[in-house]
C-alpha positions, -999 to 999 in steps of 0.1 A, spaced: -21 -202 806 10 -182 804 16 -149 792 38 -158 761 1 -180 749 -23 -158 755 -2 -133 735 2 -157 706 -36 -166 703 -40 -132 702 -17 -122 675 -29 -152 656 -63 -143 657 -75 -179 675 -106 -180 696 -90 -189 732 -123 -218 728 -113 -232 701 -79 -229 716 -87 -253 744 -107 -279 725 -79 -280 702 -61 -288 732 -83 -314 749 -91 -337 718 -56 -336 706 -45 -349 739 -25 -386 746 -28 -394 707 7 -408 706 38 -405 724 72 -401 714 102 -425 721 138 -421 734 146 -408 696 116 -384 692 124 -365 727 158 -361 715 138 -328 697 130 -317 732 165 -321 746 179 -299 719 153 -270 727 163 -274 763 199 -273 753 199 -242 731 177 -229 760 202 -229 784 227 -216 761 210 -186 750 234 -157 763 236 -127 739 247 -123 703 258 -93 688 261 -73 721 217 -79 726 210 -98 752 186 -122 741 156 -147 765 141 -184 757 119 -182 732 77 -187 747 67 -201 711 35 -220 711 55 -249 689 84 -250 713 61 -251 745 42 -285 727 74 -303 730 77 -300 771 41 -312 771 33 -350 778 5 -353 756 6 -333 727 49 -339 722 40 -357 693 28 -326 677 63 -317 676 79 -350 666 46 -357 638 53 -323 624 92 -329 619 86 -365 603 65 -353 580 81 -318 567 109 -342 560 94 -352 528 57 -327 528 45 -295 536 32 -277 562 -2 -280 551 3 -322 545 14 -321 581 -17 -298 593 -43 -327 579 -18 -353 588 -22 -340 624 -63 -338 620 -65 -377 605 -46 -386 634 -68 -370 660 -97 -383 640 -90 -416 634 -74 -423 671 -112 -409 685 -132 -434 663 -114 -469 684 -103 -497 671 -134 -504 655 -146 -472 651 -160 -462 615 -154 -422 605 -187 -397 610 -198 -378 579 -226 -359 595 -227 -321 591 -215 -320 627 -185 -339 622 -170 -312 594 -177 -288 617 -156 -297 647 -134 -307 615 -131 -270 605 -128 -262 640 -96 -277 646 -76 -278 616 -82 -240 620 -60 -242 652 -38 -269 642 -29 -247 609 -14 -224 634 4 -250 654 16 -264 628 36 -233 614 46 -226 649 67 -256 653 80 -254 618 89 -222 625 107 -218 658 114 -259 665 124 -271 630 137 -239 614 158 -234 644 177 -264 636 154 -290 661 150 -322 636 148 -363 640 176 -364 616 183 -382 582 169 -418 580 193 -443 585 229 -449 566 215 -484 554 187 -467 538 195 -436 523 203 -451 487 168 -462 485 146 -442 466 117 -429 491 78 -434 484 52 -415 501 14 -421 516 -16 -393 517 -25 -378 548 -56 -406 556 -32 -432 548 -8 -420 570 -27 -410 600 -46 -442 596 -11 -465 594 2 -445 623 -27 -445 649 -36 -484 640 1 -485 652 -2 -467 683 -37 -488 693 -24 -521 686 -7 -542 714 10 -568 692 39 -574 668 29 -559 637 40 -560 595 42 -532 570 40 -543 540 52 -519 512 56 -524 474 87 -497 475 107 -480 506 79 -457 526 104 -434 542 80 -409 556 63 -439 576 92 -452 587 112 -421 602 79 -416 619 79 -451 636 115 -447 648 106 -417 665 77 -432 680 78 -470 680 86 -484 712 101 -519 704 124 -535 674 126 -522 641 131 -540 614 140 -533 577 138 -562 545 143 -549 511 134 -587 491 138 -607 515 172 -594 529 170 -578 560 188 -545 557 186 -524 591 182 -535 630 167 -510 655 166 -528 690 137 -511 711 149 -500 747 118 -504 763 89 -522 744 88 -559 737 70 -559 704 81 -561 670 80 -542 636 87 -555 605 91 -535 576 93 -558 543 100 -536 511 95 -556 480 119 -541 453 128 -503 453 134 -483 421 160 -483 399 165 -444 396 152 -415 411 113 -403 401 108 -367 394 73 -375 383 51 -390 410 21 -402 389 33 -431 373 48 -446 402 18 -456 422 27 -484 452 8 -501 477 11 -500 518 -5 -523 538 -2 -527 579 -7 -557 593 -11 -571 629 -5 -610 645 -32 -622 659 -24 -658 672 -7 -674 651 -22 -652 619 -17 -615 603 -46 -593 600 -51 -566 579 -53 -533 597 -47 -508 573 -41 -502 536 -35 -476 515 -17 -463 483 21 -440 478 39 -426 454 72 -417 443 84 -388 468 96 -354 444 118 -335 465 100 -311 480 95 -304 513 91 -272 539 108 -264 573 138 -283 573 169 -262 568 192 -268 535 229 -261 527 239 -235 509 237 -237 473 215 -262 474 193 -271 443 163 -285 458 144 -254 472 109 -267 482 95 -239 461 121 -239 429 98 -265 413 103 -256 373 140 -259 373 138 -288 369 127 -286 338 160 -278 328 179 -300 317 212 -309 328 239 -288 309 215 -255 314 215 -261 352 251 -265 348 252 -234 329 232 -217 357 256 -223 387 287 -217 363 272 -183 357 262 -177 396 300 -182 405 309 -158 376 285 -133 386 295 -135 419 331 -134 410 324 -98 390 306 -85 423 340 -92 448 360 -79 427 339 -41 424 361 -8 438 339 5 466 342 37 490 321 50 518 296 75 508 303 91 542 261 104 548 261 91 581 249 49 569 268 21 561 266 30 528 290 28 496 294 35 459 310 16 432 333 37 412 360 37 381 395 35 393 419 60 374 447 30 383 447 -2 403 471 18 433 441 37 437 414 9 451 412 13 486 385 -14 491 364 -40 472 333 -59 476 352 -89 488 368 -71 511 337 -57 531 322 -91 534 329 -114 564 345 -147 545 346 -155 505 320 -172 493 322 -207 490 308 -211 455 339 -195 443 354 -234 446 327 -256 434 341 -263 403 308 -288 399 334 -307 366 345 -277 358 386 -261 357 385 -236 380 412 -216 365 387 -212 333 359 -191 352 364 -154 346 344 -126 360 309 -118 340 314 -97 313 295 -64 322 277 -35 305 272 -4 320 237 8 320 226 24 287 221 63 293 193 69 266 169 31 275 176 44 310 172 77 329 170 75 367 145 107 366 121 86 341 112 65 371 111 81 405 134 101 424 175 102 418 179 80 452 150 56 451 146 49 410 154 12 400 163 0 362 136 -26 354 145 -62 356 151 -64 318 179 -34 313 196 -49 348 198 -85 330 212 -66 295 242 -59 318 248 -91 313 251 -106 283 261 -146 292 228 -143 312 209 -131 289 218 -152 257 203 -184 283 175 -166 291 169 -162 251 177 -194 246 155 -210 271 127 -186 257 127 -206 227 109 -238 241 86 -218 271 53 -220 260 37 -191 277 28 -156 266 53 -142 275 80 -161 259 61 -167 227 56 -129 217 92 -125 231 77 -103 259 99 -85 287 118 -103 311 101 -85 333 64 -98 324 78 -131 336 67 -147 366 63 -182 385 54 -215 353 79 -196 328 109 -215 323 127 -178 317 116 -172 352 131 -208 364 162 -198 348 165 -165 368 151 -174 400 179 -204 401 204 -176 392 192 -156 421 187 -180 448 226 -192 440 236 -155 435 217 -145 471 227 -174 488 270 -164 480 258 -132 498 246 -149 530 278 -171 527 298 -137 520 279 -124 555 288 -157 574 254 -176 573 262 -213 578 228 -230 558 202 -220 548 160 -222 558 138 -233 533 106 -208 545 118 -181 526 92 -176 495 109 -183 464 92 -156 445 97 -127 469 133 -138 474 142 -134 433 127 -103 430 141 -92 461 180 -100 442 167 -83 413 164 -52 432 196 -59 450 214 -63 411 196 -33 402 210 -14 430 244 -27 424 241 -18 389 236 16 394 266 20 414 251 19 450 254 -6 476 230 0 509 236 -22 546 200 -30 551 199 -42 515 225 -69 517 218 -71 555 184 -82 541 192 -108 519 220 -126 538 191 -123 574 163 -139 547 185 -163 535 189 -173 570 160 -174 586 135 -178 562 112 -147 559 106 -129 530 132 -99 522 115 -64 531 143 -51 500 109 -69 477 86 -44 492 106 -13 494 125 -16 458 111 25 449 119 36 488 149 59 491 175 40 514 168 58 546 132 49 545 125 16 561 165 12 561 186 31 585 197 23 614 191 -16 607 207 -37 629 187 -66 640 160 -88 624 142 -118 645 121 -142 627 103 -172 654 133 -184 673 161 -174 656 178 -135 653 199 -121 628 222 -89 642 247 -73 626 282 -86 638 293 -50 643 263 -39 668 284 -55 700 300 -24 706 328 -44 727 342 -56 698 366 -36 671 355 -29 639 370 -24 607 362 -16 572 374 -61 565 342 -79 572 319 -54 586 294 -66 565 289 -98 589 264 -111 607 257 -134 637 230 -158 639 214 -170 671 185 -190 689 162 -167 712 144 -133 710 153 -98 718 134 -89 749 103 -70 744 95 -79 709 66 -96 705 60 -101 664 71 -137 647 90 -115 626 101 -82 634 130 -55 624 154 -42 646 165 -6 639 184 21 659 178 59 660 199 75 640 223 106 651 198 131 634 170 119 654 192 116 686 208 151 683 188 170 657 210 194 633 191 230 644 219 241 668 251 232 683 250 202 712 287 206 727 297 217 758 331 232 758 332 236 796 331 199 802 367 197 783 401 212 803 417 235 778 452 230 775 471 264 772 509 245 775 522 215 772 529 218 807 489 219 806 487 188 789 519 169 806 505 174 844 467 163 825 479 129 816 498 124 847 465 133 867 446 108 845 473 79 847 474 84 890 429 78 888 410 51 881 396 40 851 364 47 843 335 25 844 309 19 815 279 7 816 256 -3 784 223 -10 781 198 -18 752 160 -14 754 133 -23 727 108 2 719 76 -3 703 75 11 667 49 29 650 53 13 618 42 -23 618 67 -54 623 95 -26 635 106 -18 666 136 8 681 164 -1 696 177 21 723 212 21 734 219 40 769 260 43 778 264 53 817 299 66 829 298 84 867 275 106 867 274 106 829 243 91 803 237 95 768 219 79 742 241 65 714 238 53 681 263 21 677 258 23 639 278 59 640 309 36 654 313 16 623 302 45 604 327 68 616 357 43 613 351 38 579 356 74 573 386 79 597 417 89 577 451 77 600 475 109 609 510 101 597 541 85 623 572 109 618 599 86 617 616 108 645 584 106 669 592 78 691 621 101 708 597 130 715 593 118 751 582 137 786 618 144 793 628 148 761 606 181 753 613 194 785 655 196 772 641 212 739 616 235 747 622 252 712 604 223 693 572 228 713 550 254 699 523 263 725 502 280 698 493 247 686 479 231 719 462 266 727 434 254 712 433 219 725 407 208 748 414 176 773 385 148 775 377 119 798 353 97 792 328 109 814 329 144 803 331 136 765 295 115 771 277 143 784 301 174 762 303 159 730 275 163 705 272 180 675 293 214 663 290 236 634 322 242 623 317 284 614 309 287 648 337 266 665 378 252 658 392 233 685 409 202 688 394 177 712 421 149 729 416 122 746 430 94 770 423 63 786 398 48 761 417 19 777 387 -11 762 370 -12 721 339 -2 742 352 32 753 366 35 719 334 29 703 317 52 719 340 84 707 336 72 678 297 72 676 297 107 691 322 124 669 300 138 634 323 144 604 356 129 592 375 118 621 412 110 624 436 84 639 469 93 661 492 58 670 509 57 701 540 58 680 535 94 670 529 121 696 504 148 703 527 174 689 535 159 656 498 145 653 489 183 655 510 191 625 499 164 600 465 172 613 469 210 596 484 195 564 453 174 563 430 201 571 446 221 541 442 197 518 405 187 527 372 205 520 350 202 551 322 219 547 301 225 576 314 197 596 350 196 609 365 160 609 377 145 646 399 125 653 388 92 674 408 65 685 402 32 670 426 7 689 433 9 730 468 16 725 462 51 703 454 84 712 414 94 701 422 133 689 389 151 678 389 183 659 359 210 657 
């Protein structure tokens, strides 16, 4: 048993016993055809493509489910599971899975035990197969690993389903019998069908009324299936109860069909688990109730998402510069003064933006919004000035088009709530208020992921925890403040499927559960922040992106667990001053400096190594990501989030227009134009020395200017930046170290610091990283 099990059974709590004898009588029950291993050729694929995403190197994933599908005997797990999430549950597919076993024990002729004895070896293994089940559905078919769609032919036809018994029973009368068979169905029984394609060795047939309508030739088997449909429906059911059908299998004997098998269906509702959706799509397994609504109000609903969501690009934002990927929305005095939006963080524009859905684009308009009221609301009347959240209802009065639905829904709910015209808040799961909302949310959420650069979307995710998890997002947003792990969050949920920690941790201030977030890995996929590979530039454009991959982060163990970094306070504390002034070369001239560069130009360039570890958290479902940079001699720990951090607070030194002549030779004709007082207090870096000099400085203590050269890769340039704490500052090739010097004292004079002098880091290879103490 390998390592990867034996940790699973133990994090699930399964009796290694029952384990095996879960094992042994689910063994050779059916077996899968050249279609159904197709889901063990894509895990091998994906397998051998796992590399690294986001700068993490990432391993094949040991999952229980995943493992089933190399196995002989128990693939059909695998492929039984996927058939029947197509159109059920997981828990339809858990029974499904103990029929099956069941029924294939009993024979041929076998007649099912009801003794005492026989529930308990039934508890006994749908115990274990519950957790199979939701092993596969979580790491084989939420990572993408499906049979597919039915058919072209058949996709118009409106699908009918069987009960669990029914199905097993069809299924495993299938698998025993050694003849041509019949299926007989009143309407189309697509669940049975994709099943038999994946399984069925031998020709396929499809009638609908006597017309045969689909062909499958069998590549190995000689025996034949014939599936006759008698009529199929003229629309599509949203109510399964009065659409009852019969199923009946049959099988030739001589020259005569005998009844095998027979059972009833029913109209299939759209709802299903596991299988991964697009965006935007309206048939969430768990967004039941809105349906209820009828056409024109969902209409309404997704007109309002893209207004909502064109309100929220279109927000001014700045950096709030304490240390997070953090920002505040704020009033512009004129447009010339918005340096950034919303839109402009996010990795791609949403695509609900053109969905028109019937409608002219050109008439959607961002939501009409109303700033919080000061005297219903008062951040102190509900927790601390960082942590508070407006309730749900004074968030929604910030919009009014919302809100005039959500009263005009209210109007034909019949519960409680709605009828003494109770808070919005009050609301939850069977109120058509609430169907309303969580439709809103879902659409609203899902143009975040799209925003981040998720490409569909998994359907695991609990519809419940997801909407209030946006209507703490809104809250947030509505209160001016916009927090990484927040968004990072929603868009990773979206993704993956697990439920958003921002539910849980709505009255946390953000640095709580929060900071440092980079990574979140949920079964077999990962979510990691596209700005974490520190080999890659980053910007303030798209740094809210992220990158989604098939694997796990090595030495994390949970289904779902939370990737976050140290952050700089933990790494360097605040209590006294970390830099080492004798590891830089104090330039006195710039004779001083001139020979330095020269000396730097004639070696070679540094080396870097990187490294990431996984540590084991304290706090449950969290563990801490380690990042270790070698150079020489050189190793420090460092926090990749201060990179991104740090450029977003960089302000660019101006080019004199003159610069470009101020060359080597130049200055040494006009000596009178250099001004050795300026480069007295300069101190020269390389690489090497700034990892194991640079830390953190309290500016009354110390003044000087810190240059650099040959951050010659992103990687080198990345990590200045995540060592330099304060405002830092840009110098472009084009302008040189003399003139850089100058602007730098007109920003310094213009700039309250406080106790932390900005530096100046390089943020492209071809500029010159300058850091001021």
């Amino acid at each position: 048993m390998s390592q990867s099990l034996v940790n699973w059974i133990g994090r699930e709590g399964i009796n290694q016993s029952d384990f095996t004898y879960c094992l042994e009588r689910s063994s050779g029950v059916a077996y899968p055809n050249d279609r159904g291993l197709t889901i063990r050729q894509d895990i091998s694929k994906s397998n051998q493509k796992i590399t690294q995403v986001g700068g993490l190197n990432l391993i094949a994933s040991g999952a229980v489910g995943r493992a089933m599908a190399f196995s002989e005997d128990h693939a059909y797990i695998v492929t039984t599971v996927a058939a029947a999430t197509k159109h059920k549950d997981m828990r339809f597919a858990t029974f499904l899975l103990c029929e099956m076993i069941e029924q294939a024990e009993m024979g041929p002729q076998g007649k099912p035990e009801q003794s005492q004895l026989y529930w308990v070896k039934h508890n006994r293994l749908l115990g274990v197969l519950s957790k199979v089940v939701e092993s596969v559905s979580l790491n084989v078919i939420n990572a993408g690993h499906t049979l597919g769609d039915l058919p072209a032919e058949l996709k118009d036809l409106c699908v009918h389903v069987v009960d669990a018994k029914t199905y097993a029973g069809i299924v495993v009368k299938l698998v025993q019998s050694t003849s041509d068979c019949l299926l007989l169905c009143e309407r189309f029984q697509a669940d049975l069908l994709l099943w038999i394609l994946a399984h069925f060795e031998g020709n396929v047939k499809v009638s609908l009324s006597g017309t045969q309508i689909f062909e499958r030739a069998g590549s190995r088997g000689k025996r034949n299936l014939s599936m006759m449909i008698e009529k199929t429906c003229s629309e599509p059911h949203t109510s399964p109860g009065n659409t009852k059908s019969c199923v009946e299998l049959l099988e030739l004997r001589g020259d005569t069909y005998t009844r095998l098998r027979q059972g009833h269906a029913e109209a299939y509702n759209g709802y299903s688990t596991g299988h991964r959706l697009p965006l935007y799509a309206s048939d969430h397994p768990e967004d039941k109730l809105h349906r209820t609504l009828n056409r024109e109000e969902r209409y309404e609903v997704r007109v309002l998402a893209q207004r909502l969501v064109l309100w929220m690009l279109d927000i001014p934002i700045r950096s709030l510069r304490n240390g997070f990927l953090n920002f505040e929305t704020y009033i512009p005095t004129n447009s010339s003064s918005i340096n950034a939006r919303i839109g402009d963080i996010l990795r791609r524009w949403p695509k609900i933006l053109h969905d028109s859905s019937g409608k002219n684009l050109g008439d959607l308009t961002p939501i009409s919004f109303l700033p919080l009221d000061s005297e219903q609301y008062n951040r102190r009347d509900y927790g601390s000035e960082l942590s508070s959240l407006p309730p749900l209802n004074l968030t929604c009065e910030c919009f009014p088009p919302p809100m005039d639905l959500l009263d005009e829904v209210s109007n034909r709910c019949k519960c409680r709530t709605c009828r003494i015209k109770g808070s919005i808040d009050e609301c939850k799961e069977g109120c058509i208020r609430w169907a309303v909302l969580s439709h809103l949310f879902v659409l609203f959420g899902n143009s975040i992921a799209d925003g981040f650069g998720v490409q569909d979307v998994s359907s695991l995710c609990p519809l419940s925890d997801y909407t209030r998890a946006l209507g703490s997002l809104l809250g947030r947003l509505v209160q001016g403040d916009i927090y990484w792990h927040e968004w990072f969050d929603i868009a990773a949920s979206t993704a993956l499927g697990f439920s958003p920690r921002t539910a849980e941790a709505t009255a946390q201030t953000p640095d709580v559960w929060g900071a440092g977030l980079v990574a979140i890995q949920h079964g077999s996929n990962v979510a990691v922040s596209k700005w974490l590979d520190m080999n890659r530039r980053t910007s303030l454009e798209e740094c809210f992106g992220i990158e989604i991959a098939e694997g796990q982060i090595p030495g994390v163990q949970d289904e779902c667990a939370f990737i976050r970094v140290e952050t700089f306070g933990s790494l360097m504390g605040f209590s006294e001053n970390f830099s080492d002034l004798d590891k830089g070369q104090r330039c006195q001239s710039y004779e001083d400096y001139r020979q330095w560069l020269q000396a730097l130009s004639e070696a070679e360039p540094s080396s870097v190594k990187l490294q990431h570890a996984t540590l084991v958290s304290a706090k449950p479902n969290e563990s801490l990501l380690v990042t270790v940079v070698s150079v020489g001699s050189s190793q420090k720990l460092v926090d990749p989030t201060r990179a991104i951090t740090e450029r977003l607070c960089c302000t660019r030194l101006a080019t004199v227009s003159d610069c470009g002549k101020h060359t080597a030779e130049w200055l040494q004709e006009h000596r009178q134009y250099v001004d050795d007082e300026i480069l007295k207090e300069v101190y020269l870096w390389t690489l090497e020395n700034l990892l194991s000099g640079w830390g953190f400085c309290n500016s009354e203590k110390q003044s000087q200017i810190f240059v650099t050269q040959g951050l010659d890769s992103e990687l080198k340039v990345n990590i200045a930046l995540s060592l330099g704490f304060g405002g830092c500052y840009l110098k472009e090739t084009t302008s040189c170290l003399l003139c850089a010097l100058k602007d730098l004292e007109v920003h310094q004079g213009a700039r309250q610091l406080g106790k932390l002098l900005p530096r100046i880091i390089q943020c492209h290879v071809d500029e010159t990283a300058v850091l001021l103490r």
